[in-house]
C-alpha positions as a Markdown table, in Angstrom:
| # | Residue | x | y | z |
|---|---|---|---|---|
| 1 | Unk | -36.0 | -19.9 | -66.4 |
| 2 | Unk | -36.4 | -22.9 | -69.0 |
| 3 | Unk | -39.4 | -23.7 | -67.7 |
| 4 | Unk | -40.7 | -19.7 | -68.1 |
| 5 | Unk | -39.8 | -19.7 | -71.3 |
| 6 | Unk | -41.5 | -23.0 | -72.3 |
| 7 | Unk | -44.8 | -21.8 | -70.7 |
| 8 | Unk | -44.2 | -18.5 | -72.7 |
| 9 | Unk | -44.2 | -20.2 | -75.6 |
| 10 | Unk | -47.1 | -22.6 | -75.4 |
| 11 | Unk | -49.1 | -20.3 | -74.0 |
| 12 | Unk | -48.7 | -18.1 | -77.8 |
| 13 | Unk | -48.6 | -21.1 | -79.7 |
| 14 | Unk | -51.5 | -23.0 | -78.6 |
| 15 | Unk | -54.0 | -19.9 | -79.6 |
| 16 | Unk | -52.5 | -20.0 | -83.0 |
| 17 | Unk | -52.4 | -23.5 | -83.6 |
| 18 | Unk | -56.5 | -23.6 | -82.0 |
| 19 | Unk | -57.3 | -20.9 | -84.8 |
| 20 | Unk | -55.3 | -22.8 | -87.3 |
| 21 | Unk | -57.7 | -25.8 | -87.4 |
| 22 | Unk | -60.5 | -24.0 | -88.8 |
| 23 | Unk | -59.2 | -21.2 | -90.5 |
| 24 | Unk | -60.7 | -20.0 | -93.6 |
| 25 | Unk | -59.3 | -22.1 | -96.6 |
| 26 | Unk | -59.1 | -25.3 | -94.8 |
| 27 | Unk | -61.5 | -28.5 | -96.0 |
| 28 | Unk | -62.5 | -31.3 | -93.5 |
| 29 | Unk | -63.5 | -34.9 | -94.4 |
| 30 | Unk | -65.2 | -37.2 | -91.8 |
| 31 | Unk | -68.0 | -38.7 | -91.2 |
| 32 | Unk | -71.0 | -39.3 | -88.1 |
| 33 | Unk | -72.6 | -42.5 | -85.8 |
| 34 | Unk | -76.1 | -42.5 | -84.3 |
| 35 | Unk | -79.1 | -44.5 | -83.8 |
| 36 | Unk | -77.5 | -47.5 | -83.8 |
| 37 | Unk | -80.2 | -50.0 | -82.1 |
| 38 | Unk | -80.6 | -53.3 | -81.6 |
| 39 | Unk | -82.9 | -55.3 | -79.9 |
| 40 | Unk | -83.7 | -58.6 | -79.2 |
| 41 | Unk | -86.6 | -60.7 | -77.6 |
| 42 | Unk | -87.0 | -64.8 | -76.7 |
| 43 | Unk | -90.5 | -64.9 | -78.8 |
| 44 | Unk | -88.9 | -64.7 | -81.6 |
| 45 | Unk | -88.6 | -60.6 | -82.2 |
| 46 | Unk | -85.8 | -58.8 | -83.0 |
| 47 | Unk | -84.7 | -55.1 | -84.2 |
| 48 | Unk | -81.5 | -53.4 | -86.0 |
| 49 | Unk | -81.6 | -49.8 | -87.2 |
| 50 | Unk | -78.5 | -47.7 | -87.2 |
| 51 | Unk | -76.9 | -44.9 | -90.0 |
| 52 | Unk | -73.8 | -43.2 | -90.7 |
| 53 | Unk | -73.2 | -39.9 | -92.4 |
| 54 | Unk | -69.6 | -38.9 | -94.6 |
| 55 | Unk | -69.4 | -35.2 | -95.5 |
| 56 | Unk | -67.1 | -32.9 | -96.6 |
| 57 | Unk | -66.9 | -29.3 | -96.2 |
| 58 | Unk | -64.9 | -26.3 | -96.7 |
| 59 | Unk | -63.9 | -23.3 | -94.5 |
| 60 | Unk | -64.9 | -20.0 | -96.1 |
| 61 | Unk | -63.7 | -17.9 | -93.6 |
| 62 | Unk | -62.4 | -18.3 | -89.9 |
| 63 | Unk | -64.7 | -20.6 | -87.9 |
| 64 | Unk | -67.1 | -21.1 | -90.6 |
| 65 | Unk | -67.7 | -24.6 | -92.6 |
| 66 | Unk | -70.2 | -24.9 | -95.5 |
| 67 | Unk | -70.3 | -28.7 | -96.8 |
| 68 | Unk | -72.5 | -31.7 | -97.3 |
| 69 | Unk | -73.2 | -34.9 | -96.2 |
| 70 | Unk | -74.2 | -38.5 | -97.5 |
| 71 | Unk | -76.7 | -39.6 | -94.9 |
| 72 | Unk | -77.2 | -43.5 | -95.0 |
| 73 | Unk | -79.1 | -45.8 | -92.5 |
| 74 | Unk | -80.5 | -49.7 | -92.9 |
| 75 | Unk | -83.5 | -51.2 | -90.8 |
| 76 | Unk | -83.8 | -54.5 | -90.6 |
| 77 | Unk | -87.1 | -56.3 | -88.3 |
| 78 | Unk | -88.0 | -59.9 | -87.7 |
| 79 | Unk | -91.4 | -61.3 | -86.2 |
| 80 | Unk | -90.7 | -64.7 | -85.4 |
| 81 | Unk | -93.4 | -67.5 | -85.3 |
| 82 | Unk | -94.9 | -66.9 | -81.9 |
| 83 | Unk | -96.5 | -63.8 | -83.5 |
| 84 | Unk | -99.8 | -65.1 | -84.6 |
| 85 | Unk | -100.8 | -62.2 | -87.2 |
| 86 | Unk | -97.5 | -61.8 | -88.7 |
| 87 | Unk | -95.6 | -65.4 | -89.1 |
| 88 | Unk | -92.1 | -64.8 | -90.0 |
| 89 | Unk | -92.5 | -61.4 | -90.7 |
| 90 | Unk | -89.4 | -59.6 | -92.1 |
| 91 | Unk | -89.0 | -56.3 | -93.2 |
| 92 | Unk | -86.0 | -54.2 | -94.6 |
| 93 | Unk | -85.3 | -50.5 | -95.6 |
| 94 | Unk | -82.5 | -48.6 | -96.9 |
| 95 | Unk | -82.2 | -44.8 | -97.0 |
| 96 | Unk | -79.8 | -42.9 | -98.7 |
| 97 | Unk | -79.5 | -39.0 | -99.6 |
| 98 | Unk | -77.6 | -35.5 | -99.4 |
| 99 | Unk | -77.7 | -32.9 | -96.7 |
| 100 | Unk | -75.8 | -29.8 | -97.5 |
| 101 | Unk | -74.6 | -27.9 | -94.0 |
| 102 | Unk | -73.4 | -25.0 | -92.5 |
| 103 | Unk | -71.6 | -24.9 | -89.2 |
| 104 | Unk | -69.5 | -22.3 | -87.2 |
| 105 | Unk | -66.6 | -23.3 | -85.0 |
| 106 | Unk | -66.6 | -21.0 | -81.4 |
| 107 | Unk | -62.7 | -19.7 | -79.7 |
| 108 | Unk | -59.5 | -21.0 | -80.4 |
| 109 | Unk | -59.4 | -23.8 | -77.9 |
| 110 | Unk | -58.5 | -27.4 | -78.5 |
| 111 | Unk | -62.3 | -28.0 | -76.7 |
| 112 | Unk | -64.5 | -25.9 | -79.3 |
| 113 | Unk | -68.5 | -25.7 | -79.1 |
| 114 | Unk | -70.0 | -25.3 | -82.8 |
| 115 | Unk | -73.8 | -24.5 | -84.1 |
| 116 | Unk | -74.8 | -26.0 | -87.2 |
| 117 | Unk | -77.9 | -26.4 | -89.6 |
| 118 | Unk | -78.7 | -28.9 | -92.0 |
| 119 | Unk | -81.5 | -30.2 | -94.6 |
| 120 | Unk | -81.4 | -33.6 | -96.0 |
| 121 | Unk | -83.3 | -35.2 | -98.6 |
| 122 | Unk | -83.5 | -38.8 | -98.6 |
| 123 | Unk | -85.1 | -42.2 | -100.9 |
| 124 | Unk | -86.2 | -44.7 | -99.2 |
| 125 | Unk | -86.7 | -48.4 | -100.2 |
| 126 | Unk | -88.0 | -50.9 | -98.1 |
| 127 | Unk | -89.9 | -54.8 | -98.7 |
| 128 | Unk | -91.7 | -56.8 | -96.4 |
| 129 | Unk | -92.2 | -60.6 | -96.5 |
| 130 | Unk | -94.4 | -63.0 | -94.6 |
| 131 | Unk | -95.2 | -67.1 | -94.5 |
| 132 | Unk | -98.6 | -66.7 | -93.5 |
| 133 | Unk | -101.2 | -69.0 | -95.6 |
| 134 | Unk | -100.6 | -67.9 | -99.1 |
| 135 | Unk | -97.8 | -65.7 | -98.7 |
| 136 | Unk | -97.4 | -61.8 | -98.5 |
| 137 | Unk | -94.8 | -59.6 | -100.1 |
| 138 | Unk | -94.4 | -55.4 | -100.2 |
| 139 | Unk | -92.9 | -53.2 | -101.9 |
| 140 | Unk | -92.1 | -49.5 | -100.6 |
| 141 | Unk | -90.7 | -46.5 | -101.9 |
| 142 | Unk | -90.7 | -42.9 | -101.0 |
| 143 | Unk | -88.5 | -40.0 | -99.2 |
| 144 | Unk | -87.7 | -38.4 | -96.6 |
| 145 | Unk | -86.6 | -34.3 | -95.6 |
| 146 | Unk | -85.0 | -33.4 | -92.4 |
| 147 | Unk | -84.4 | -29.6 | -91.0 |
| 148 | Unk | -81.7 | -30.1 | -88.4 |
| 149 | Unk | -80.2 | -27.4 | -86.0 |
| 150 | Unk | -77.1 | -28.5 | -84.2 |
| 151 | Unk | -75.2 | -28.0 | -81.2 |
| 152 | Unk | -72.2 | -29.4 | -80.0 |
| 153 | Unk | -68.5 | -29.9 | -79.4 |
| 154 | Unk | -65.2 | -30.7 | -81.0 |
| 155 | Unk | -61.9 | -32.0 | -79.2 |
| 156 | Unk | -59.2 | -31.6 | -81.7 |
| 157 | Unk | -56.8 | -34.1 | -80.8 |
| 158 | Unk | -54.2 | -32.8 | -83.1 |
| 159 | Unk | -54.5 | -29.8 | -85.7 |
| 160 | Unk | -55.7 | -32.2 | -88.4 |
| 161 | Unk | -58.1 | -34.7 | -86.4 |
| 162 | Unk | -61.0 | -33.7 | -84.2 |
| 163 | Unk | -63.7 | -35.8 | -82.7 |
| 164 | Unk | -67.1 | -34.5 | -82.4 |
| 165 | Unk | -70.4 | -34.9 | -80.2 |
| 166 | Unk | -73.3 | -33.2 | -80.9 |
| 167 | Unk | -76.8 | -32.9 | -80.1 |
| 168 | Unk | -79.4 | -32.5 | -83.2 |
| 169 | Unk | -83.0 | -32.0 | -83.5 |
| 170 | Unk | -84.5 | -33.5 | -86.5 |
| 171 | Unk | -87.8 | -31.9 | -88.3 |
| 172 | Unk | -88.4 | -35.3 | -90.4 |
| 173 | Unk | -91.2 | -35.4 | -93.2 |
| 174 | Unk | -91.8 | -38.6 | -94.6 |
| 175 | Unk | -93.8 | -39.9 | -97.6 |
| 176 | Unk | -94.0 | -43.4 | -99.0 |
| 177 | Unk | -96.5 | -45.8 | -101.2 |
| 178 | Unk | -96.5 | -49.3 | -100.1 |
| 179 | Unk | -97.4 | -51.5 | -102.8 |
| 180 | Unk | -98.0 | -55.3 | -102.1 |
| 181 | Unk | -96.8 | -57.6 | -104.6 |
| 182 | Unk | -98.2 | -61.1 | -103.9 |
| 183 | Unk | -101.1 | -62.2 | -106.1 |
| 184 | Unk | -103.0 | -63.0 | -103.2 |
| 185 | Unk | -103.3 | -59.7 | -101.7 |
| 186 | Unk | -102.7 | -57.1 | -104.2 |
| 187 | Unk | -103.2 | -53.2 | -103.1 |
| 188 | Unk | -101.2 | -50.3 | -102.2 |
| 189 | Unk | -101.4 | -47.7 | -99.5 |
| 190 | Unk | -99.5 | -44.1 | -99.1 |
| 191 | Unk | -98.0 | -42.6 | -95.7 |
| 192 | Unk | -97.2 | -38.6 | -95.1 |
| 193 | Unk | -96.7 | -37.4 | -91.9 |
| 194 | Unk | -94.1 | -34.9 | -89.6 |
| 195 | Unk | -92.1 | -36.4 | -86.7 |
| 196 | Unk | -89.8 | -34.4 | -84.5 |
| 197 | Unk | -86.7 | -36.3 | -82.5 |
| 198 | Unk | -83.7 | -35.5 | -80.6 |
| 199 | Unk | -80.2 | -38.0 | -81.1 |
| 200 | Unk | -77.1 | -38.1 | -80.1 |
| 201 | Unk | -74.0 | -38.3 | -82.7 |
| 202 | Unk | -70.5 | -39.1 | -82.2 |
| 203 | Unk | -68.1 | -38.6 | -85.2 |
| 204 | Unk | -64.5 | -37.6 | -85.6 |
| 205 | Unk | -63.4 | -35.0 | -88.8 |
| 206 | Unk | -60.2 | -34.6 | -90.6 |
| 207 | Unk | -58.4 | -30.9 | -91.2 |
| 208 | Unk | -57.0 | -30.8 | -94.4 |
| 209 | Unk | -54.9 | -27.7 | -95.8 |
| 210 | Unk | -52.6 | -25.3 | -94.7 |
């Protein structure tokens, strides 16, 4: 009989406390991981590049968050002697911008799927610096805008903590002007293009409210 009643009551709790994690008035804080890389080779190569994204958002009504996010990543790259064209090459970039988003939160589970869509607008800064006979130094600056649909999932651990993997396909547009700042070989180029990418995020968000 205990044991009845238990299940009984679990079984009308658990649908209220599943709808009570995104219910309309709530606001969630958290933040995502991807494209974390690293790479490393004997001649003298190497490669980092990784970001992280905080956002907040706010539940208008059941199920559905409107926020933004603080996209950052750093790139770092090293051409080590053995590279005949490029001796000691090193190059560095930091990105950092805002991506307002809108996701929606599926059933009343602890395991809930979500859709999303975001844009994010992002500056770019980046130098480049070589020994090569006589030196040579860049400068670069620009930006960056991302469409981004989203699908993915959300384990919510307890009603205020949920972690989050989701799959996201990016609609990048990039723009930059490289200018070169050594005396020795002065000029300046420019970059547009569109590039189109899948990743993988893992993230975890915090339920605030009532």
């Amino acid at each position: 009989m205990k044991t009845l009643l238990i299940g009984l009551t679990l079984s009308l709790v658990m649908p209220l406390m599943g709808k009570a994690q995104t219910e309309k008035g709530r606001w969630t804080i958290g933040t995502q991981l991807g494209n974390f890389t690293y790479q490393k080779q004997e001649n003298g190569y190497s490669y980092f590049t990784g970001s992280v994204s905080p956002s907040v958002g706010y539940f208008v009504t059941d199920g559905l968050v409107v926020g933004t996010g603080i996209p950052l990543s750093f790139g770092s790259t090293r051409y080590g002697q053995y590279y005949a064209s490029f001796y000691n090459l090193r190059q560095n970039s930091v990105s950092i911008g805002l991506a307002p988003f809108i996701r929606y939160y599926f059933g009343q589970a602890k395991l809930k799927p979500f859709v999303g869509i975001a844009y994010s607008y992002s500056r770019t800064t980046g130098n480049s610096k070589t020994d090569t006979a006589g030196g040579s130094e860049s400068k670069t600056k620009g930006y960056t805008t991302a469409f981004t649909p989203t699908i993915g999932l959300a384990y919510f651990v307890t009603r205020n903590l949920g972690l989050t993997a989701s799959l996201n396909y990016n609609i990048n547009h990039v723009e930059y002007n490289t200018v070169q700042t050594s005396p020795n070989t002065p000029g300046a180029s420019m970059a547009n293009y569109t590039s189109r990418l899948a990743s993988l995020a893992i993230g975890f968000q915090i339920f605030l409210g009532k």
